[in-house]
N, C-alpha and C positions, 0 to 999 in steps of 0.2 A: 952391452951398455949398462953401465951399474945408474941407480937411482937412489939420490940421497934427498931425503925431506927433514928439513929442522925446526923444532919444535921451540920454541921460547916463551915463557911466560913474564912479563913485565911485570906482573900484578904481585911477584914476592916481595919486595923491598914496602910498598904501600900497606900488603897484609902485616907483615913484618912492624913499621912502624905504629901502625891501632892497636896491636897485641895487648904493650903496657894500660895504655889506656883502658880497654876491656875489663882486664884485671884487677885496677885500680877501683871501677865502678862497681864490682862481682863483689871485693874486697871492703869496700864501702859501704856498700848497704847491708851486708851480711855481716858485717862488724858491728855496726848499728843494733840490728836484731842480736846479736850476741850479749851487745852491753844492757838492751832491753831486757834480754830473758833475766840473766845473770842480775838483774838492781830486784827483779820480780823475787828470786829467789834465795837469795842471800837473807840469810837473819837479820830482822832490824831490833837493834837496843835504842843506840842514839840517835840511827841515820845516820852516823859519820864514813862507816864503810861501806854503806849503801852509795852515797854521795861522790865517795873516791873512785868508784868503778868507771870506766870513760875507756870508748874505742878510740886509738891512735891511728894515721897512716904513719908508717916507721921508714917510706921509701915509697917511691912508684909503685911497686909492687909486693907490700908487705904491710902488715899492719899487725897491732897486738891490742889484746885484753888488760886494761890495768886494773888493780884493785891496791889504791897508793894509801890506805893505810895501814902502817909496822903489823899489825896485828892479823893483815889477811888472810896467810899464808897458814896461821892456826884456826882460824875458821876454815878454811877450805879443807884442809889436810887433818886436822886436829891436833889433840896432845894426849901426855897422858893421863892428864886430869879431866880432860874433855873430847865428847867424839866428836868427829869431823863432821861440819855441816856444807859441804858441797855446793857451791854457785858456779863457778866459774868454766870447770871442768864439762857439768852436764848444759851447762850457756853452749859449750863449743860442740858436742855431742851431736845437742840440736840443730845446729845451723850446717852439721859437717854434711849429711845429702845434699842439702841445695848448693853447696861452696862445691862439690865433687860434679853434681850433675851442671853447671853454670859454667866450671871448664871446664867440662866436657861437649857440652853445645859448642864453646869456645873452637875448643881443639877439632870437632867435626866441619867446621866451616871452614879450618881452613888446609881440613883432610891431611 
């Protein structure tokens, strides 16, 4: 006589729906601290590029760093008249263990 037991978890579609939201909150606050570091360390002349720097959500589950004035991109990267003074890049540097280890808790809960 053969013996079959079935196994069913109900609880995927529920895990499955919190996922984004998770993310959303991980992506949130760590975006925050990002635009925090990055306003800390970015060169101030006028404060104009300081001022433009501002985290976005871009999606449920996305978000970016802006730095919206024309001129950021030679602060950050430089030119050849001037070297590059870095905010944005080491903004993300810092926040990237707690953005990895935060989904990773994620990902462990729901194994």
């Amino acid at each position: 006589m053969a013996i079959r037991i079935t196994v069913q978890s109900n609880r995927l579609p529920a895990v499955a729906a919190k996922l984004p939201a998770a993310a959303n909150i991980v992506l949130e606050r760590h975006g925050r601290e990002m635009e925090a570091t990055a306003k800390r360390l970015v060169p101030v002349d006028t404060g104009a590029l300081r001022d433009s720097i501002a985290w976005e959500m871009t999606g449920e589950t996305s978000g970016q760093l802006v730095a919206g004035q024309e001129y950021a991109g030679y602060v950050e990267f430089g030119t050849r008249h001037a070297a590059a003074q870095p905010y944005i890049r080491p903004a993300f540097e810092q926040q990237r263990p707690e953005i990895e280890a935060a989904f990773r808790r994620i990902q462990e809960l729901i194994g």
